[in-house]
Biopython code that builds the backbone (N, CA, C, O; Angstrom):
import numpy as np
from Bio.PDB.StructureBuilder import StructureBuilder

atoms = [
    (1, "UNK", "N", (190.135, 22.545, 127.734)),
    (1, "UNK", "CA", (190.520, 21.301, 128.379)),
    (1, "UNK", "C", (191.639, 21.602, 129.383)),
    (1, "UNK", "O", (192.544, 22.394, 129.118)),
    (2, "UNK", "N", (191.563, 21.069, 130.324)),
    (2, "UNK", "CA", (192.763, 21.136, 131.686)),
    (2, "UNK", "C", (193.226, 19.786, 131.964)),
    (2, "UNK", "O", (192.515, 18.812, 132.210)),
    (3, "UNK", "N", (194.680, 19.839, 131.890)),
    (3, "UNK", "CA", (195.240, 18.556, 132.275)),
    (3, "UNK", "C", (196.029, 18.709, 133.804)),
    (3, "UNK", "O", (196.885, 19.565, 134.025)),
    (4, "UNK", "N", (195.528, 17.640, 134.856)),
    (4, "UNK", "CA", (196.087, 17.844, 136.021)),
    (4, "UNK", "C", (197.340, 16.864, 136.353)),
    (4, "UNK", "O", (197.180, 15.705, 135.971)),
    (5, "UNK", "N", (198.399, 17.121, 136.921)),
    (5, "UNK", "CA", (199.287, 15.548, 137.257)),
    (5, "UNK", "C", (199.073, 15.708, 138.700)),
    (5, "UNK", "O", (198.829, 16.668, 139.431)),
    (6, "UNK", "N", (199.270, 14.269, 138.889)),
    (6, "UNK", "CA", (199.291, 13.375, 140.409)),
    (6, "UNK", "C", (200.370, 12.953, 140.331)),
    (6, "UNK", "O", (200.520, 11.803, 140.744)),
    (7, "UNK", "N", (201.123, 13.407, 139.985)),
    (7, "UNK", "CA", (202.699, 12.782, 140.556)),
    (7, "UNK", "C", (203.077, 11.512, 139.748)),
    (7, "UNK", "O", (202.488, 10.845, 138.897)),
    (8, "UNK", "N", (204.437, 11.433, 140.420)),
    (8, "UNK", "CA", (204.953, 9.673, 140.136)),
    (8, "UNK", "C", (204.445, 8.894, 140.909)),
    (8, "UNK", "O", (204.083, 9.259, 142.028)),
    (9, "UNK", "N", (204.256, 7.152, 140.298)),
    (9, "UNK", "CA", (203.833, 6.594, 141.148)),
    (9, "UNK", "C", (204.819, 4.872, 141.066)),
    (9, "UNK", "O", (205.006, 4.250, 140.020)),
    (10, "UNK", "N", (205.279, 4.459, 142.393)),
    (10, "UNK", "CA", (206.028, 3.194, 142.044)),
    (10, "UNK", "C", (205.336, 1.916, 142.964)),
    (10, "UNK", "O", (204.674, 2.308, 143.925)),
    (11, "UNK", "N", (205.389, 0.975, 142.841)),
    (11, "UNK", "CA", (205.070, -0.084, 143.637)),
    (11, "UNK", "C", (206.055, -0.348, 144.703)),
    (11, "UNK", "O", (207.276, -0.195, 144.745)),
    (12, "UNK", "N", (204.852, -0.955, 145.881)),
    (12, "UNK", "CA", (205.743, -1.100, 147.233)),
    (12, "UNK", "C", (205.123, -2.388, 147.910)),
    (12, "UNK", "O", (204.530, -3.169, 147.165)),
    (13, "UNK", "N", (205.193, -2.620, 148.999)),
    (13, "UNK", "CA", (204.756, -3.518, 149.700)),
    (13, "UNK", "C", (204.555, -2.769, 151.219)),
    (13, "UNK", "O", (205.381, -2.365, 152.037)),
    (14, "UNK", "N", (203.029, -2.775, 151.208)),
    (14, "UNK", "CA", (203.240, -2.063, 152.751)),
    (14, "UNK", "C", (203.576, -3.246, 153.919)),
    (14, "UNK", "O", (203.398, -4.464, 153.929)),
    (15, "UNK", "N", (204.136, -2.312, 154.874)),
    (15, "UNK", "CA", (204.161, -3.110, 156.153)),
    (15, "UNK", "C", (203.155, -3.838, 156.661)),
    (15, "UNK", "O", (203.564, -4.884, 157.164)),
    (16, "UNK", "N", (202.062, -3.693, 156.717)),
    (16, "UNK", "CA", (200.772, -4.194, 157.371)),
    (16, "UNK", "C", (199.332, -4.242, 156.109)),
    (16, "UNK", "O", (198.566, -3.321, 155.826)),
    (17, "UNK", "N", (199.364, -5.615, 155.571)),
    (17, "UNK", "CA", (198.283, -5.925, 154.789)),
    (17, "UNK", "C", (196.804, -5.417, 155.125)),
    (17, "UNK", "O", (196.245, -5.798, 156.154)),
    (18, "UNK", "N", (196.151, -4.490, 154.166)),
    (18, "UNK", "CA", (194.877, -4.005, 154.435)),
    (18, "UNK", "C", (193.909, -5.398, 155.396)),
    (18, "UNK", "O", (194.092, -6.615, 155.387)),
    (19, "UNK", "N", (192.879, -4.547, 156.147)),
    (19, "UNK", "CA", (191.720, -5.324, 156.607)),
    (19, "UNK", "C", (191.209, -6.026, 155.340)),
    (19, "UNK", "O", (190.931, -5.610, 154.215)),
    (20, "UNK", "N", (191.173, -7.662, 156.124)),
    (20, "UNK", "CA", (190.852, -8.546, 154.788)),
    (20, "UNK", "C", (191.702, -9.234, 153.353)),
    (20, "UNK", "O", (191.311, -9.823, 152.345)),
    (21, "UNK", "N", (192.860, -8.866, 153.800)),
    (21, "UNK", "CA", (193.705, -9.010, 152.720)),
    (21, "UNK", "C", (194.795, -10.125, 153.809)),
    (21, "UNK", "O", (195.153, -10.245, 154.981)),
    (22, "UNK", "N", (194.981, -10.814, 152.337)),
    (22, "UNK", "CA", (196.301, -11.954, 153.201)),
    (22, "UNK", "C", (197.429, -12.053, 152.112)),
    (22, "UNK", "O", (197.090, -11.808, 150.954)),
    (23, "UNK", "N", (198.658, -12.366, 152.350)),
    (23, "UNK", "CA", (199.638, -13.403, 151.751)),
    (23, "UNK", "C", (199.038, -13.941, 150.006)),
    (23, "UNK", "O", (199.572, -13.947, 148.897)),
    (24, "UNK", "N", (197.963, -14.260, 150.424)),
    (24, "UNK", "CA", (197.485, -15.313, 149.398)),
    (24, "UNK", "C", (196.769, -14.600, 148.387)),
    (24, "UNK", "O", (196.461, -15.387, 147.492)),
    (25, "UNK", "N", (196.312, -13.242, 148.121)),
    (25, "UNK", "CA", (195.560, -12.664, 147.773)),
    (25, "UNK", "C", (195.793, -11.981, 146.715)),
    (25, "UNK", "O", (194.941, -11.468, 145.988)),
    (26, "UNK", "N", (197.540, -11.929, 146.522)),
    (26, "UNK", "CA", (198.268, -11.335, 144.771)),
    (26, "UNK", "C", (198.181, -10.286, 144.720)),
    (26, "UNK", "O", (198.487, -9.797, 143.633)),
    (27, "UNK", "N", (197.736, -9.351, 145.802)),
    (27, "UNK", "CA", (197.576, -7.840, 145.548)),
    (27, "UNK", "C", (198.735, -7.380, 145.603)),
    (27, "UNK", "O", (199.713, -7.663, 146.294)),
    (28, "UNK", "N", (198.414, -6.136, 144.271)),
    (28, "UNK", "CA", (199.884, -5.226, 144.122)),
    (28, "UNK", "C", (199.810, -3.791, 144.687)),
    (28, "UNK", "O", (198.782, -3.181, 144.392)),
    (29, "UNK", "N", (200.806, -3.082, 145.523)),
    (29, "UNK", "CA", (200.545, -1.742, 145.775)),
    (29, "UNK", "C", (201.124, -0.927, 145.239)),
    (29, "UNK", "O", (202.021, -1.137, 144.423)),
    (30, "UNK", "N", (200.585, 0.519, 145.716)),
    (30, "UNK", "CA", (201.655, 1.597, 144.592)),
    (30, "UNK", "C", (201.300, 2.594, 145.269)),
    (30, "UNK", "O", (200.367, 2.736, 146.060)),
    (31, "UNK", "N", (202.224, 3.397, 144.863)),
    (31, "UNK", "CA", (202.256, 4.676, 146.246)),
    (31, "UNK", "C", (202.656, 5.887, 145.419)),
    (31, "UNK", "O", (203.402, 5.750, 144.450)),
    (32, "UNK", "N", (202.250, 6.882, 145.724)),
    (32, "UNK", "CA", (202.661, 8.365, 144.939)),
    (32, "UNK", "C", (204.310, 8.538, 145.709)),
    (32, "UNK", "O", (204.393, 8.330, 146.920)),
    (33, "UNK", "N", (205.360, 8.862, 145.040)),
    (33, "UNK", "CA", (206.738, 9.099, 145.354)),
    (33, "UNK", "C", (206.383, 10.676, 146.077)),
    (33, "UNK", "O", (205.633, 11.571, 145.688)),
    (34, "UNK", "N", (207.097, 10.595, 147.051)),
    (34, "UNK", "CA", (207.062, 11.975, 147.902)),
    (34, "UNK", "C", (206.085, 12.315, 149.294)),
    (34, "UNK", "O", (206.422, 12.947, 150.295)),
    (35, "UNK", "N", (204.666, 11.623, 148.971)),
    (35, "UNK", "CA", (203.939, 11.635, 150.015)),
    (35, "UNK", "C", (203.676, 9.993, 150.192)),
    (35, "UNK", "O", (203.151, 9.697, 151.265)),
    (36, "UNK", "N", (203.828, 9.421, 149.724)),
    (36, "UNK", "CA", (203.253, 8.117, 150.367)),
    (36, "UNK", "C", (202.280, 8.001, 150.316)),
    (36, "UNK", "O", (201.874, 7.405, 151.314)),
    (37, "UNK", "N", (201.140, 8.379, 149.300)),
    (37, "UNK", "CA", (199.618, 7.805, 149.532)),
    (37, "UNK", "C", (199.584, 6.672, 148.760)),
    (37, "UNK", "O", (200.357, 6.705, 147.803)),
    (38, "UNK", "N", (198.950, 5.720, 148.878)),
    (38, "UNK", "CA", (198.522, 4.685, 148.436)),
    (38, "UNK", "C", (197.374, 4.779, 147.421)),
    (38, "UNK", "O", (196.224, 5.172, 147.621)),
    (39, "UNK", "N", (198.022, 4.265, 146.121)),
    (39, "UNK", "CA", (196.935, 4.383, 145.104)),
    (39, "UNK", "C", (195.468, 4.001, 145.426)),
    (39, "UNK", "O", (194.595, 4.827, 145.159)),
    (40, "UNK", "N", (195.121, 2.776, 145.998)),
    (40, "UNK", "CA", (193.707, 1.977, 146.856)),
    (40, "UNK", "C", (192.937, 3.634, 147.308)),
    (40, "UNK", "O", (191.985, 4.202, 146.772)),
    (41, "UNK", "N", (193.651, 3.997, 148.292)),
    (41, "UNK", "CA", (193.776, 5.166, 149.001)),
    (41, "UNK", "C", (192.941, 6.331, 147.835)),
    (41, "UNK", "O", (191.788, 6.755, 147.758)),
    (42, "UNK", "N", (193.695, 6.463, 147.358)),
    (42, "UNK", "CA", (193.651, 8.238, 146.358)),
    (42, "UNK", "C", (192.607, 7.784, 145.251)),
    (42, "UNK", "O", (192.162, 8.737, 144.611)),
    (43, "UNK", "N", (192.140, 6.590, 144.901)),
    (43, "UNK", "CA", (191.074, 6.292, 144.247)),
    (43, "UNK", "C", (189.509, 6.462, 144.869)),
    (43, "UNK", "O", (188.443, 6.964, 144.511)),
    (44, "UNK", "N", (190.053, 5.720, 146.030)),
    (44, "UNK", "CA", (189.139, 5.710, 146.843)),
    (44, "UNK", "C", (188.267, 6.653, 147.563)),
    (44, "UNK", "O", (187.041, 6.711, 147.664)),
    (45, "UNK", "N", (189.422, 7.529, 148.136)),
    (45, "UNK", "CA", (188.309, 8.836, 148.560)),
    (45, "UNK", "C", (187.753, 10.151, 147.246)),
    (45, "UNK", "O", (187.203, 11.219, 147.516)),
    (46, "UNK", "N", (188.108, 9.645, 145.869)),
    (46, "UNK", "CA", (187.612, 10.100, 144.869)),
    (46, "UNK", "C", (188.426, 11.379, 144.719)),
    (46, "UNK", "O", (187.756, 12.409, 144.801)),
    (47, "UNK", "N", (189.551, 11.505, 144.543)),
    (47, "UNK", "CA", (190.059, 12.862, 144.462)),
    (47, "UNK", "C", (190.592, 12.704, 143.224)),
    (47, "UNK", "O", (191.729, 13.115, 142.992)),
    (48, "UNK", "N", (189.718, 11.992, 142.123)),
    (48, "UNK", "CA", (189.591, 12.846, 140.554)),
    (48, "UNK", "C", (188.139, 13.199, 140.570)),
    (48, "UNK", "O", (187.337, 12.994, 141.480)),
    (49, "UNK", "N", (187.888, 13.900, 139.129)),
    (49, "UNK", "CA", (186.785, 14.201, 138.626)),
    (49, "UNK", "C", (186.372, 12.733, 138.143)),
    (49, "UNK", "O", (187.017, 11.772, 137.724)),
    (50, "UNK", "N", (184.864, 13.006, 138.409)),
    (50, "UNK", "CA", (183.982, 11.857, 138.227)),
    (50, "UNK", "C", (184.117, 11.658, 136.161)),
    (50, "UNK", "O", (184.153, 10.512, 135.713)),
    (51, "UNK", "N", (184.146, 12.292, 135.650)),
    (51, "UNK", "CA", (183.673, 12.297, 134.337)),
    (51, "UNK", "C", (184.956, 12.696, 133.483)),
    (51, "UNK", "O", (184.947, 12.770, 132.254)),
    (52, "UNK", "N", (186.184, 12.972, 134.381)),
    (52, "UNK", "CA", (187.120, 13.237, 133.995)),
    (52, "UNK", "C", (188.110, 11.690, 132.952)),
    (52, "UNK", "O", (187.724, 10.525, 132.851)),
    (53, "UNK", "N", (189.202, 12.226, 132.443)),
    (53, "UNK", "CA", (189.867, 10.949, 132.098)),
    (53, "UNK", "C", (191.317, 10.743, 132.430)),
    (53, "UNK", "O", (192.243, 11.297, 131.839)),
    (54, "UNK", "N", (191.415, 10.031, 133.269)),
    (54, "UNK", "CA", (192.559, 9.104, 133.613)),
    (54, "UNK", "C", (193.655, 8.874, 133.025)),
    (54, "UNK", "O", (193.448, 8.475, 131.879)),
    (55, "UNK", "N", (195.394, 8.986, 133.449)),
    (55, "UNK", "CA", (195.859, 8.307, 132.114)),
    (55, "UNK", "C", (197.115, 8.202, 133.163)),
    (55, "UNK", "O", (197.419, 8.875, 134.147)),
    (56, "UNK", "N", (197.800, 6.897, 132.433)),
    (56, "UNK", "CA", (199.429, 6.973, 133.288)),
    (56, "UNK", "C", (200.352, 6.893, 132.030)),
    (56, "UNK", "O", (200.090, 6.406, 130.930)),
    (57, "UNK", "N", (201.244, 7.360, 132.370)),
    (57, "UNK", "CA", (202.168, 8.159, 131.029)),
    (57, "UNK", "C", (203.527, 7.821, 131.775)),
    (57, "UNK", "O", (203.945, 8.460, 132.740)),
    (58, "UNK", "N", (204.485, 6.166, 130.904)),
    (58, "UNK", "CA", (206.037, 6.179, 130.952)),
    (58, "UNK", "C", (206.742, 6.256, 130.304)),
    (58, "UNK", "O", (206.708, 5.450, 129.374)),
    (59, "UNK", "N", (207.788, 7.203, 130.344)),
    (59, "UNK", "CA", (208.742, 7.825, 129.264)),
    (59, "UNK", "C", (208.311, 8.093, 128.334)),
    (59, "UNK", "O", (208.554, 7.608, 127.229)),
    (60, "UNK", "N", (207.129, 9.440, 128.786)),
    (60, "UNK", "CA", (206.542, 10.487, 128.423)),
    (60, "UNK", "C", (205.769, 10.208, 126.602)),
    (60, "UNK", "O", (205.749, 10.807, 125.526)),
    (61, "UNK", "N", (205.109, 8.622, 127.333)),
    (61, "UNK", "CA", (203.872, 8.276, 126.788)),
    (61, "UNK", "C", (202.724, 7.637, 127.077)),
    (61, "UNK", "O", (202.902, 6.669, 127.816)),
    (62, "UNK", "N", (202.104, 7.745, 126.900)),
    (62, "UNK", "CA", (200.065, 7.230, 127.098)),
    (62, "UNK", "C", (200.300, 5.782, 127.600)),
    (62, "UNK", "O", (199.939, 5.161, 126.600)),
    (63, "UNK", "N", (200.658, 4.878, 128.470)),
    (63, "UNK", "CA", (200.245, 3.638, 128.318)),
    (63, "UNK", "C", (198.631, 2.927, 128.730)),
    (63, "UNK", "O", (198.251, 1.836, 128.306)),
    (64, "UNK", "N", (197.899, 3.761, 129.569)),
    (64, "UNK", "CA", (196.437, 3.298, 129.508)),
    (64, "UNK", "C", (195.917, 4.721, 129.540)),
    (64, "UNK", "O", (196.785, 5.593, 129.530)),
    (65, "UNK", "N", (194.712, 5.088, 129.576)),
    (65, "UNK", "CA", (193.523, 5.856, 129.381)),
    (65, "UNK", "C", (191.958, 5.230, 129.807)),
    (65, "UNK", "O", (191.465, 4.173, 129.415)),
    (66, "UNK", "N", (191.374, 6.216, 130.710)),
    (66, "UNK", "CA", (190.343, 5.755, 131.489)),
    (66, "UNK", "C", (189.888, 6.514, 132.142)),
    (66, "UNK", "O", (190.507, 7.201, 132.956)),
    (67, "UNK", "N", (188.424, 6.559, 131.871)),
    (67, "UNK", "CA", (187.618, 7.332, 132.935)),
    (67, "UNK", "C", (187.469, 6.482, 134.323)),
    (67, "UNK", "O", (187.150, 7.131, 135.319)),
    (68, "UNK", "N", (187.647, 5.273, 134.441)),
    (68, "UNK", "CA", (187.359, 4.254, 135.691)),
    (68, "UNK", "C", (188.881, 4.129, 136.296)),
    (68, "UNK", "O", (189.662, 3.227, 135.990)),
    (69, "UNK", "N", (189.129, 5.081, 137.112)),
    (69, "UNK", "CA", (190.702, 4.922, 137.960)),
    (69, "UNK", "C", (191.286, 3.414, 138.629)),
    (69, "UNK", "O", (192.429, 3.119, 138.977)),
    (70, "UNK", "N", (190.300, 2.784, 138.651)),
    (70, "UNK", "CA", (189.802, 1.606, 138.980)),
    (70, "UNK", "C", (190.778, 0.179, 138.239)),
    (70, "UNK", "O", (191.517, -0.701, 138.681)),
    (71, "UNK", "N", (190.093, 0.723, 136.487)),
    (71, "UNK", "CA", (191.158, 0.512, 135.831)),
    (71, "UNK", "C", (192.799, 0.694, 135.488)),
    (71, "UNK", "O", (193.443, 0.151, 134.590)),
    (72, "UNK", "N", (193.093, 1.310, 136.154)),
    (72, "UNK", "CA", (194.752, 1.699, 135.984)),
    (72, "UNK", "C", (195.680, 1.067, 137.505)),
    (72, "UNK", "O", (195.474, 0.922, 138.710)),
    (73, "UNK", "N", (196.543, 0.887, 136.712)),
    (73, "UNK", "CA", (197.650, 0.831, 137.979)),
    (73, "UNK", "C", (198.663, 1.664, 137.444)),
    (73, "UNK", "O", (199.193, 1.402, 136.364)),
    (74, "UNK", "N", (198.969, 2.657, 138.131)),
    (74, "UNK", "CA", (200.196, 3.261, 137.999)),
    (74, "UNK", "C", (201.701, 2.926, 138.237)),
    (74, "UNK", "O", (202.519, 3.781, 138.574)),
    (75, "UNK", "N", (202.003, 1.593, 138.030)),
    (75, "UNK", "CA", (203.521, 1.347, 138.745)),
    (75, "UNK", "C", (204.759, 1.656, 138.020)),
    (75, "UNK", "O", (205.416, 0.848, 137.364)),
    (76, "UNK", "N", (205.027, 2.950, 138.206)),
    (76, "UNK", "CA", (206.110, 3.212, 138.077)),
    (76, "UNK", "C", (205.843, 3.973, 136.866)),
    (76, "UNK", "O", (206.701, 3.770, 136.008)),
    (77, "UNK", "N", (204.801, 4.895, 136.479)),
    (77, "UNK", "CA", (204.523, 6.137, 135.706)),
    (77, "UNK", "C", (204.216, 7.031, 136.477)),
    (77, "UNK", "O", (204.183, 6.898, 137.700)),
    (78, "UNK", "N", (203.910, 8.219, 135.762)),
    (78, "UNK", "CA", (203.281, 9.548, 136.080)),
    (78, "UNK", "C", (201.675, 9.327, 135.929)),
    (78, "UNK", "O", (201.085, 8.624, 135.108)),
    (79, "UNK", "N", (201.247, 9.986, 136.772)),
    (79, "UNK", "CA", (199.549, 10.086, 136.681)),
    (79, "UNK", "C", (198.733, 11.963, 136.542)),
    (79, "UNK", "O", (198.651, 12.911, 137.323)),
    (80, "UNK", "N", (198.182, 11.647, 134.790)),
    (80, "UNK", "CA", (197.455, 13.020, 134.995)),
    (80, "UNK", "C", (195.963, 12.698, 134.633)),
    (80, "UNK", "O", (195.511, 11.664, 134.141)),
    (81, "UNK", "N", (195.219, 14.017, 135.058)),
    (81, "UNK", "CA", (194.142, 13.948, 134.681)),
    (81, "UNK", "C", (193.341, 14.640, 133.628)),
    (81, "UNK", "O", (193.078, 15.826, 133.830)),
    (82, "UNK", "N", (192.822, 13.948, 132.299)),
    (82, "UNK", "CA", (192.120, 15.272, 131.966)),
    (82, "UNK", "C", (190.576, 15.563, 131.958)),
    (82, "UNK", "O", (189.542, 14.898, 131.885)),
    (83, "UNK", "N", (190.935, 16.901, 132.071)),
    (83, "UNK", "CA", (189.055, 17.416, 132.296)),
    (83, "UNK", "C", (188.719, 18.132, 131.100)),
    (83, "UNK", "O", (189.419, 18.983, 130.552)),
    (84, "UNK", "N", (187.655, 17.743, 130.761)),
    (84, "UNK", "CA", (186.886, 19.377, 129.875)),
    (84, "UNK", "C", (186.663, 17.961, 128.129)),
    (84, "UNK", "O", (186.030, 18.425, 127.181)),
    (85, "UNK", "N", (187.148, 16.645, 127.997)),
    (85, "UNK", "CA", (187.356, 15.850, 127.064)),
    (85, "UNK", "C", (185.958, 15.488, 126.821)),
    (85, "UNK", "O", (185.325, 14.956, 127.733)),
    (86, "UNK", "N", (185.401, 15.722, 125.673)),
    (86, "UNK", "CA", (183.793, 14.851, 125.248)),
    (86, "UNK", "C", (183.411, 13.428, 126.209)),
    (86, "UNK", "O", (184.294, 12.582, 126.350)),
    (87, "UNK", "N", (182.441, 13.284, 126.667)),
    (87, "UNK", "CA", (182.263, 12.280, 127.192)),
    (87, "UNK", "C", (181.665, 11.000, 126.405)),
    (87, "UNK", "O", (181.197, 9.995, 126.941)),
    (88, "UNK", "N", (181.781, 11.249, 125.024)),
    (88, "UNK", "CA", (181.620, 9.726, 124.481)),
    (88, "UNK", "C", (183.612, 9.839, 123.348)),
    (88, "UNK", "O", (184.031, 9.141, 122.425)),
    (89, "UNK", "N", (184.005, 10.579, 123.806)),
    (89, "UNK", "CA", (185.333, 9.867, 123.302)),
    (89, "UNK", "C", (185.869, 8.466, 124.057)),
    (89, "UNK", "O", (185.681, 8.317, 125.265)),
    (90, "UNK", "N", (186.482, 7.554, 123.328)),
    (90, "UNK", "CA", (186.909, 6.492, 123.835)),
    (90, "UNK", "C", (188.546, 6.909, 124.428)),
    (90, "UNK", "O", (189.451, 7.018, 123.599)),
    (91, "UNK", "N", (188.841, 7.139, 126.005)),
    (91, "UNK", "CA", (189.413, 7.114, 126.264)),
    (91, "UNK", "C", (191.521, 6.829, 125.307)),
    (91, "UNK", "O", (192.352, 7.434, 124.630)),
    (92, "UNK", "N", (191.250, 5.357, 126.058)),
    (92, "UNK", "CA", (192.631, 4.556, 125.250)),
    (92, "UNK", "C", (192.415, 4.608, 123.766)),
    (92, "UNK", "O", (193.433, 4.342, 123.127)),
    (93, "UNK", "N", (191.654, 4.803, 123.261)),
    (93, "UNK", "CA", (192.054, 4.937, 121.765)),
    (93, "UNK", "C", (192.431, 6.404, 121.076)),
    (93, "UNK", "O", (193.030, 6.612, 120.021)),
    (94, "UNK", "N", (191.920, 7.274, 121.955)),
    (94, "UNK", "CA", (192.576, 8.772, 121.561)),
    (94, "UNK", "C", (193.462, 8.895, 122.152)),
    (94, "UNK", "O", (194.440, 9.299, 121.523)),
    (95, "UNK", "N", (193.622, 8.671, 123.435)),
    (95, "UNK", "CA", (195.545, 8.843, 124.015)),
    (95, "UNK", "C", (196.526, 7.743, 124.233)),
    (95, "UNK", "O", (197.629, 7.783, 124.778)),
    (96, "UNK", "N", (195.848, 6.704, 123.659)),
    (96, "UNK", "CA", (196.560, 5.735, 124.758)),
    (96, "UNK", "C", (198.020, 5.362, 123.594)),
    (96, "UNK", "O", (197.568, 5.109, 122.477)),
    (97, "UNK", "N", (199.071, 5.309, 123.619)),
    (97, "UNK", "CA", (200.568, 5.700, 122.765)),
    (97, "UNK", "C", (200.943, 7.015, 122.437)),
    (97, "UNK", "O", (202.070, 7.171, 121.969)),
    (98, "UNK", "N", (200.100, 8.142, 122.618)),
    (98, "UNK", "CA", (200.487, 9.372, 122.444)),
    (98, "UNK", "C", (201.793, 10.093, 123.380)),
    (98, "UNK", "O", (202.092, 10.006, 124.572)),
    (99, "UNK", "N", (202.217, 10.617, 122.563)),
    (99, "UNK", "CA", (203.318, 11.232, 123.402)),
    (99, "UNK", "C", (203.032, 12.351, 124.434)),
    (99, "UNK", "O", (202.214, 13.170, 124.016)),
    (100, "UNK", "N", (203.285, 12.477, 125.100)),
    (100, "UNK", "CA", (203.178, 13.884, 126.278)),
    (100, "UNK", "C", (204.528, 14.340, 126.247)),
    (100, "UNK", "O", (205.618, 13.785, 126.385)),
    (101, "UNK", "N", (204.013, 15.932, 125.945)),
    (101, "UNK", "CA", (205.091, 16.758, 125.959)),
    (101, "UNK", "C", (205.278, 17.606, 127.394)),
    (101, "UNK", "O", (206.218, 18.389, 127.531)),
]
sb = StructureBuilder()
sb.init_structure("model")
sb.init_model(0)
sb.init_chain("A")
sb.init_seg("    ")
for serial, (resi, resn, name, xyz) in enumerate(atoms, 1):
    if name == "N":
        sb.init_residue(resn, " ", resi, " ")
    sb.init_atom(name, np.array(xyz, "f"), 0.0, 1.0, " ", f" {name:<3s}", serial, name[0])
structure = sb.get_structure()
């Protein structure tokens, strides 16, 4: 099994609301600390593993778990990935409160 991190990640407000998006719309953003990508962004062009599992980890514990990145917001955790995990394990119920060392 290989575990990858994506960095910290905190919520922001960009300057200029995506195409299609308004004021009215409740969307929250979040950005990797250091480069500035936008979570929307880093989901989007798929730069995890498809079959891989998801997880955001604050003060170096599990708070969600997920193969669907989709599902997570990272605001204001760390984001890793793991690969190589059975694909009928249930995500959040094997990591999700676990500690990371």
């Amino acid at each position: 099994m290989i575990t990858l991190y994506h960095g910290e990640w905190e919520r922001y407000t960009p300057n200029r609301l995506p195409r299609g998006v308004t004021p009215n719309h409740n969307v929250m953003f979040c950005r990797r600390v250091g480069d500035n990508v936008d979570w929307y962004d880093f989901i989007n062009i798929m730069l995890f593993r498809k079959k891989s599992i998801k997880v955001t980890v604050m003060d170096g514990e599990v708070k969600a778990a997920n193969r669907d990145p989709s599902k997570l917001f990272p605001q204001y955790c760390s984001v890793y990935e793991i690969i190589g995990e059975k694909f009928h394990v249930d995500p959040q119920k094997k990591y999700g409160g676990k500690k990371i060392v």
